[in-house]
C-alpha positions in Angstrom: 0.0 0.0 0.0 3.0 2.4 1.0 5.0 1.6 -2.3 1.6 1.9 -4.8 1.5 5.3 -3.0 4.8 6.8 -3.2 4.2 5.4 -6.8 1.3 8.2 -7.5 3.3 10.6 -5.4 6.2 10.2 -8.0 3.7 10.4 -10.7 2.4 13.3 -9.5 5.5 15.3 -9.1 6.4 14.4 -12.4 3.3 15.6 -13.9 3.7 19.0 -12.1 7.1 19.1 -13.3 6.2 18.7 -16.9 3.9 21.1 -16.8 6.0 23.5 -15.0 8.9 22.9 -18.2 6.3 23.1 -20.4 4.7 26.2 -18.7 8.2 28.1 -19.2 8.7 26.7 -22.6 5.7 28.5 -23.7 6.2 31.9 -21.7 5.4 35.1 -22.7 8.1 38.0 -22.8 7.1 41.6 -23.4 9.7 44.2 -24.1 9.2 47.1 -23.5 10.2 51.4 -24.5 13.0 50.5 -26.3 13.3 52.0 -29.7 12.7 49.4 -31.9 15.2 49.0 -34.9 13.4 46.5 -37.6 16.0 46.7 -39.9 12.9 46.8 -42.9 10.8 48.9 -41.3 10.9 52.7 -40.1 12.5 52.7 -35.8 9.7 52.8 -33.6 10.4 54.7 -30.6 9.0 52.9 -27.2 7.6 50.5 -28.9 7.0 46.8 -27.8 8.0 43.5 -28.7 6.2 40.3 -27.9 7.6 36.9 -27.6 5.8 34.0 -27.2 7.8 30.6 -27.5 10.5 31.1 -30.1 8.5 34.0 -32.3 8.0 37.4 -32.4 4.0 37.7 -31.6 3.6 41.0 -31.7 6.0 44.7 -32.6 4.8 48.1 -33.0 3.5 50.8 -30.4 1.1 50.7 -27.6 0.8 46.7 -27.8 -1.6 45.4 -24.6 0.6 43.8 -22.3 -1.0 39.9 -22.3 -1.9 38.4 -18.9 0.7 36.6 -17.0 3.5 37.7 -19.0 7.1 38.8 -18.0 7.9 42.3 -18.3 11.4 43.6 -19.3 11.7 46.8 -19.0 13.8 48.6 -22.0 13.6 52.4 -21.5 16.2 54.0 -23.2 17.3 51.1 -24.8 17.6 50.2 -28.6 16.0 46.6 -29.9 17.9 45.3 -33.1 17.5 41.9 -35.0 20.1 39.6 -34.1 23.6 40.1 -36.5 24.5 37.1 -38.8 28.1 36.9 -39.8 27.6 35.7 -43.5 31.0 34.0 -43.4 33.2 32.8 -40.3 35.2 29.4 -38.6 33.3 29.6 -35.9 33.7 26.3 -34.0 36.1 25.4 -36.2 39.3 27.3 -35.5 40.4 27.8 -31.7 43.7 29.1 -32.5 44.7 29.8 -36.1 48.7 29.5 -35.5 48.3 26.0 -33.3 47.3 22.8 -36.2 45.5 20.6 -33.7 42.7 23.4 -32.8 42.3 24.1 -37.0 39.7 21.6 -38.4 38.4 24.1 -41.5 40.4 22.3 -43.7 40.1 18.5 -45.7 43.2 17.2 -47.1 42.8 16.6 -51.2 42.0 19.3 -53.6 37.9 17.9 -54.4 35.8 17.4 -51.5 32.0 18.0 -52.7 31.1 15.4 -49.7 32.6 17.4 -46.8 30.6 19.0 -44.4 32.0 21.6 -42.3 29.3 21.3 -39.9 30.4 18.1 -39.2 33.8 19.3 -37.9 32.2 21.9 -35.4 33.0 22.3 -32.1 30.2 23.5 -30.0 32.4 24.6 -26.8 34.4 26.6 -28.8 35.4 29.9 -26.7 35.2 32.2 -30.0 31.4 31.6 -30.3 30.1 33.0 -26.4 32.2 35.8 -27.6 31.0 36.6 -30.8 27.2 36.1 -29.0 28.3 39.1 -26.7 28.6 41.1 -29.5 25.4 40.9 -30.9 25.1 38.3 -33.4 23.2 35.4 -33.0 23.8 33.2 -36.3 26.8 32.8 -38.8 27.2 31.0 -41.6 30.3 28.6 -41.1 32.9 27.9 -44.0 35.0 24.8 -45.2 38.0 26.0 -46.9 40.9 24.9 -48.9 41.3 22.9 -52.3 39.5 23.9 -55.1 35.9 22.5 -54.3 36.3 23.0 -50.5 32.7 21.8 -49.6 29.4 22.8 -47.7 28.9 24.9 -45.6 26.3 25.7 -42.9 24.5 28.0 -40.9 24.3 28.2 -37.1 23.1 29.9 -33.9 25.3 30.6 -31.2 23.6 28.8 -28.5 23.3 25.3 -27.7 25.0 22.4 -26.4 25.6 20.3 -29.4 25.7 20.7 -33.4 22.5 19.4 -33.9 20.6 21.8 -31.5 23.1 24.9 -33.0 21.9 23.8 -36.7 19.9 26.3 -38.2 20.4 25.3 -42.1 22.8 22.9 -43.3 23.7 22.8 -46.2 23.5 26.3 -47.1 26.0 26.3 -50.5 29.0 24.5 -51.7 32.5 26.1 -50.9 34.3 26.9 -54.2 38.2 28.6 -54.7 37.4 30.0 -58.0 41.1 29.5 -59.9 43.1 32.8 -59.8 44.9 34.4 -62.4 46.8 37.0 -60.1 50.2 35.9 -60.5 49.5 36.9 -64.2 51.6 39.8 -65.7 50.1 40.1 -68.5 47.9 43.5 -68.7 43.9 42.8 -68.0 42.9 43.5 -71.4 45.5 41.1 -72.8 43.3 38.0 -73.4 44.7 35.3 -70.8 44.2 31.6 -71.6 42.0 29.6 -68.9 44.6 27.9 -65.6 44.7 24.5 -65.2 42.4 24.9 -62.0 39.9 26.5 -64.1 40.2 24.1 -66.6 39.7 21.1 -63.9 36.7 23.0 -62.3 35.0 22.9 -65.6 35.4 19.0 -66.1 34.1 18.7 -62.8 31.1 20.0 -63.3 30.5 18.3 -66.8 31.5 14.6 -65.5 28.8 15.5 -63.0 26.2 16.0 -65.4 27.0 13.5 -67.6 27.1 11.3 -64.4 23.5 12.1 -63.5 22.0 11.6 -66.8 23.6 8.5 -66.9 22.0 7.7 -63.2 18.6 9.1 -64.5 18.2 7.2 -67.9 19.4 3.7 -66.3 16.7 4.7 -63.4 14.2 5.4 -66.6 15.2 2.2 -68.3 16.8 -0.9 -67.0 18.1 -2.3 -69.7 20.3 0.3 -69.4 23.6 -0.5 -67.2 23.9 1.9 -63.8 27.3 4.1 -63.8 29.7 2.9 -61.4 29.0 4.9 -58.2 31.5 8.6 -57.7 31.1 9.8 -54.7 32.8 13.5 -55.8 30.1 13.3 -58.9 27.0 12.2 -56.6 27.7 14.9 -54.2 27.8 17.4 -57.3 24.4 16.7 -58.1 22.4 19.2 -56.0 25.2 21.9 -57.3 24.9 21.1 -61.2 21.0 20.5 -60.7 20.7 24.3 -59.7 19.3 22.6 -56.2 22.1 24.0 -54.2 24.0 27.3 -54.5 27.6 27.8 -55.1 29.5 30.0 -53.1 32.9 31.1 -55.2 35.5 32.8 -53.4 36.6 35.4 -55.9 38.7 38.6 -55.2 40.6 40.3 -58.9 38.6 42.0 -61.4 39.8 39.4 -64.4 38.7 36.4 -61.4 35.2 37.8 -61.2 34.5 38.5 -64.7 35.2 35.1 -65.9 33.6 33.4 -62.5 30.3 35.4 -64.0 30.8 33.8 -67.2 31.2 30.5 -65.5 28.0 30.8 -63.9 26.2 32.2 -67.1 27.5 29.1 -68.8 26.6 26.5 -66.1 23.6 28.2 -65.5 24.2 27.4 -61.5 22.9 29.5 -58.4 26.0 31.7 -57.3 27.3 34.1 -54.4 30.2 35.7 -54.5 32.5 35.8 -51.3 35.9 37.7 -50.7 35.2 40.1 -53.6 38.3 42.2 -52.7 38.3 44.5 -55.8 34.3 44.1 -56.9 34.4 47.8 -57.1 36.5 47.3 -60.3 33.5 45.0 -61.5 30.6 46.1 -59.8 28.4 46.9 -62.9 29.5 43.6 -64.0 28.2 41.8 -60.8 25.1 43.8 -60.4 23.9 43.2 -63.8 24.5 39.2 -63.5 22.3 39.7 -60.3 24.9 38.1 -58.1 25.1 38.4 -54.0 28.3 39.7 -52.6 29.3 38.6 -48.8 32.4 40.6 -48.8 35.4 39.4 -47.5 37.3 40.9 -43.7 37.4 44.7 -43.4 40.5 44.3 -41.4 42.1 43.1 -44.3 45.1 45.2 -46.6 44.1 46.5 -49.6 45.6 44.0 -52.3 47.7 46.9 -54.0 48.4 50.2 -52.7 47.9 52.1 -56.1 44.1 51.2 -55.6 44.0 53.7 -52.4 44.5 53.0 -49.0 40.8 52.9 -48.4 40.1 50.3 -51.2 38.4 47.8 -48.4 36.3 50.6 -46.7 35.1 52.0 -50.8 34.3 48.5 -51.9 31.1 47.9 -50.4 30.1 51.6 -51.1 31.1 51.3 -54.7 29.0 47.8 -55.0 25.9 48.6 -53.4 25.5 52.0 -55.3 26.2 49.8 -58.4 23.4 48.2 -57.7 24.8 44.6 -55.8 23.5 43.3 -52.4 26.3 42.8 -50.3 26.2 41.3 -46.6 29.7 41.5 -44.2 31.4 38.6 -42.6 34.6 38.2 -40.2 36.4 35.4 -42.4 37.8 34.1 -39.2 36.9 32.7 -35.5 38.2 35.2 -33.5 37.7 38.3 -35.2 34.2 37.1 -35.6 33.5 39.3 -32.2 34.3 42.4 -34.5 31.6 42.2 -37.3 29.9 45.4 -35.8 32.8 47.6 -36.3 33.3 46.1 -39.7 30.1 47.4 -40.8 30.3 50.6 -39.0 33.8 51.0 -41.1 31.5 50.4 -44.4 29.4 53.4 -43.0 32.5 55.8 -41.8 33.4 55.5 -45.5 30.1 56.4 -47.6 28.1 53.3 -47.1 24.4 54.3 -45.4 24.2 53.6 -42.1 20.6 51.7 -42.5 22.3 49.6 -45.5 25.3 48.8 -42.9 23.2 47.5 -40.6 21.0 45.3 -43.1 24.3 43.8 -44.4 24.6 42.4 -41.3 20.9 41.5 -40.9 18.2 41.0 -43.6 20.8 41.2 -46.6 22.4 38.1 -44.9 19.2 36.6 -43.9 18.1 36.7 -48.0 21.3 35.7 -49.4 21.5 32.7 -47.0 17.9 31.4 -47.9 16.4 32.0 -44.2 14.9 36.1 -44.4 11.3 34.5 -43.4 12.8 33.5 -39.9 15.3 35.8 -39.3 17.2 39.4 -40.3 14.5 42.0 -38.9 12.1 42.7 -35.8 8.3 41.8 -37.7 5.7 39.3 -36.2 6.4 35.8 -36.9 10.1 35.3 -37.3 12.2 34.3 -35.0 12.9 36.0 -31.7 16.5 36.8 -31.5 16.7 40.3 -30.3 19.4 42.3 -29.1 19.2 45.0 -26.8 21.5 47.6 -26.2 22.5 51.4 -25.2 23.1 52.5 -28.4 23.8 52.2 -31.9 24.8 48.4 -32.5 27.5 49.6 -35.4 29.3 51.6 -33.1 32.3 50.5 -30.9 31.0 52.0 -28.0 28.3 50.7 -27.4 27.2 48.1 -24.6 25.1 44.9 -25.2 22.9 44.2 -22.6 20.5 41.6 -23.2 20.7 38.9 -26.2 17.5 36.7 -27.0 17.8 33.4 -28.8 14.9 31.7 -30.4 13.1 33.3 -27.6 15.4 32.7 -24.8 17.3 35.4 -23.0 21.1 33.8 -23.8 24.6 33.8 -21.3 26.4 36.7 -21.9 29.2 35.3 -19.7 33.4 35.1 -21.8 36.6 34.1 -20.6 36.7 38.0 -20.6 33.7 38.9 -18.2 35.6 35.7 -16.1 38.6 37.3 -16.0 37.0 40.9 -15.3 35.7 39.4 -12.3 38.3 38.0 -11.0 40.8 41.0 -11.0 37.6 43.3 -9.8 38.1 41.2 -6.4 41.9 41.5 -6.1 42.5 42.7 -3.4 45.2 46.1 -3.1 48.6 45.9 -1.5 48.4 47.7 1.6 50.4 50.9 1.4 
C-alpha cells in the first residue's frame, strides 16, 4: 500500500514538473520602450516586442501587455534583429597559428562530400564571444582545395551541433582558380589555368554522371554508372538545387567566375570580392550576392588607395549589388559590428550597414522569413543595447535566442571578475 502510493506521489510530481517545463517553454516575454530598430521597417520609438515561445508575436507601439506575461523593462534602450556573420570558422578554429585546434580544412583538392558542420566544435570559446557582441547566427565555412565543400549555418547557443543547426547545407565552398600571378595586362586575353580548366570537367562529368543515373533509373536495360562519390555529391550543385559559393577577389577572377555561372547556368554568391568595385556593374547586372570578404584586411595593392576595403562595399551597393559583411575568421568574428560601421564611416548608409549584417544576410543565405528583422512571426533573436549596434562603443545588454534570454558570460567577463576582487597591497 506504501510503495503503490509513493508510486502516485512520484507520478504526480512528475506531472507537475512537466507542466511546470512546459509552462516556461511557452512563456510570454514583453519588451518594452525600447526604440525598436526593424532593420525593414521605419525605428519605432517605445515600442514593444512580444515573444511568445521562439516567435516574435507581436511589434509596433502601444501593444496590450497579455496576462501573466514577464515584463522587461527597456527604456532608453535600442531593440535590433540579431547580427548574422555571412562567413566565419566559428567552431572550427580555436587558434589559427596552433594545427591541432584548425579543423576548416580537408586534405585533397575535391571534397564536394565534406561538411564543415560536421567538424564543429560547439564549446568553442570564440562563439560565447561573438554572441556578446550581438550576433546570433553565422554561416560557417569549409575552406581549402579547389571544391572545398558545404557549408552551414548556425546559432550561437546550444549544447551540441544538432541543437546549434539552423540550415545545413547552405552552399557549396568553391576557390574560384586565380589568375593574379598573371603579368600580363587585364585586357591582354589570358588563356584559362589548369584549376579553371579542372573545375570545368568537374562539373560536366557530373552531369553526364546524373543523366547517366537518371536514364538507367528510366530504363533498365540500361547498365547503372559505377558509383562517384565526388560526382553524386555534385548533383544538388549542377542541378541548380544547391547554391555555389565562389571565393573570388581580382577583377579578371570575377568576370570570368560570371561567365562561369552564365555558362553553367548554377545559383552563385560571391564571397571575398576584394576588388568588386572594379567589377561592380558587372556583378550587379548578373544579379549576383556579394558577402564581402574581412574589413581588417590590406588593400591588395596600394595604387588602388588605401581605403580600397572601406570604398568596396560603397562602390558595389550603389552599383546596384546586395552585399552582406562577414569576419572570415573565428576570433575576429566578435568584430563584425565595427566592420560594418567601417562600411558606414566611409560612404556606405548607415541603414544599408546595418541590413548587411541583418536582412541582406538573412536573403542571401535562404532564411529572411525567420530571421534578419524585428516583424511578427520570425524568430525571436533580439538584441538589446545602449546605443547604436554599429558603433564601438556601445554596450550589449540583453541577447535573446529563439526566444530565450542567452549567457552573456566570456573568458573576458571571467577574467573581469576575477581581477575586480583583487584585493590592493596595503600601502
Amino acid at each position: 500500500m506504501i510503495k503503490r502510493l509513493l508510486f502516485f506521489c512520484l507520478l504526480i510530481l512528475s506531472g507537475l514538473t512537466f507542466l511546470s517545463a512546459e509552462t516556461k517553454k511557452s512563456g510570454v516575454i514583453v519588451i518594452q520602450g525600447a526604440t525598436v530598430v526593424t532593420v525593414t521597417g521605419d525605428p519605432i520609438p517605445g515600442g514593444t516586442i512580444v515573444i511568445e515561445g521562439d516567435r516574435i508575436a507581436a511589434v509596433g507601439k502601444d501593444i496590450p501587455v497579455p496576462a501573466g506575461a514577464v515584463v522587461l523593462d527597456a527604456t532608453g534602450l535600442f531593440a535590433y534583429p540579431g547580427m548574422i556573420d555571412a562567413g566565419c570558422f566559428l567552431g572550427l578554429q580555436e587558434i589559427r597559428m596552433v594545427r591541432a585546434t584548425v579543423d576548416s580544412q580537408e586534405t585533397g583538392r575535391v571534397n564536394p562530400q565534406v561538411s564543415a558542420l560536421e567538424a564543429l566544435r560547439p564549446d568553442s570559446m570564440h562563439i560565447p564571444i561573438s554572441l556578446s557582441t550581438g550576433i546570433t547566427a553565422a554561416l560557417v565555412l569549409p575552406s581549402g582545395g579547389l571544391i572545398s565543400g558545404k557549408c552551414g549555418l548556425i546559432k550561437l547557443t546550444g549544447w551540441t551541433t544538432e541543437e546549434m543547426t539552423i540550415k545545413d547545407p547552405v552552399a557549396m565552398v568553391v576557390q574560384f582558380p586565380s589568375m593574379r600571378g598573371s603579368r600580363r595586362p587585364s585586357d591582354t586575353p589570358q588563356p584559362p589555368s589548369r584549376n579553371l580548366q579542372d573545375l570545368q570537367e568537374i562539373f560536366d562529368q557530373a552531369r553526364y554522371y546524373g543523366q547517366a543515373v537518371s536514364a538507367a533509373a528510366a530504363d533498365k536495360a540500361l547498365p547503372l554508372p559505377d558509383f562517384n562519390e565526388t560526382l553524386q555529391f555534385m548533383q544538388p550543385v549542377v542541378s541548380g538545387e544547391l547554391p555555389v559559393l565562389f571565393n573570388v577577389h581580382s577583377e579578371k577572377d570575377i568576370l570570368d567566375c560570371i561567365d562561369f555561372v552564365k555558362k553553367e547556368k548554377i545559383k552563385a554568391v560571391f564571397m571575398g570580392v576584394t576588388l568588386g568595385w572594379k567589377a561592380a556593374d558587372k556583378i550587379a547586372e548578373a544579379g549576383i550576392p556579394v558577402i564581402l570578404g574581412s574589413m581588417t584586411d590590406m588593400p591588395s595593392s596600394w595604387d588602388d588607395g588605401y581605403d580600397a576595403v572601406y570604398r568596396n562595399p560603397v562602390l558595389l551597393h550603389e552599383a546596384g549589388v546586395k552585399i552582406a559583411f562577414s569576419s572570415q575568421s573565428s576570433s575576429l568574428a566578435k568584430d563584425l559590428p565595427s566592420m560594418a560601421g567601417k562600411a558606414a564611416a566611409f560612404g556606405l548608409d548607415r541603414s544599408e550597414a546595418l541590413k548587411a549584417v541583418t536582412i541582406n544576410s538573412a536573403e542571401i543565405l535562404g532564411v529572411a522569413e525567420s530571421m534578419g528583422s524585428l516583424e511578427k512571426g520570425k524568430l525571436a533573436n533580439i538584441v538589446l543595447c545602449d546605443d547604436d549596434i554599429l558603433e564601438l562603443r556601445t554596450n550589449i545588454r540583453h541577447v535573446f535566442v529563439e526566444g530565450v534570454e542567452a549567457d552573456l558570460s566570456t573568458v573576458y567577463t571571467e577574467l573581469l571578475n576575477k581581477w575586480k576582487k583583487r584585493h590592493k597591497k596595503p600601502e
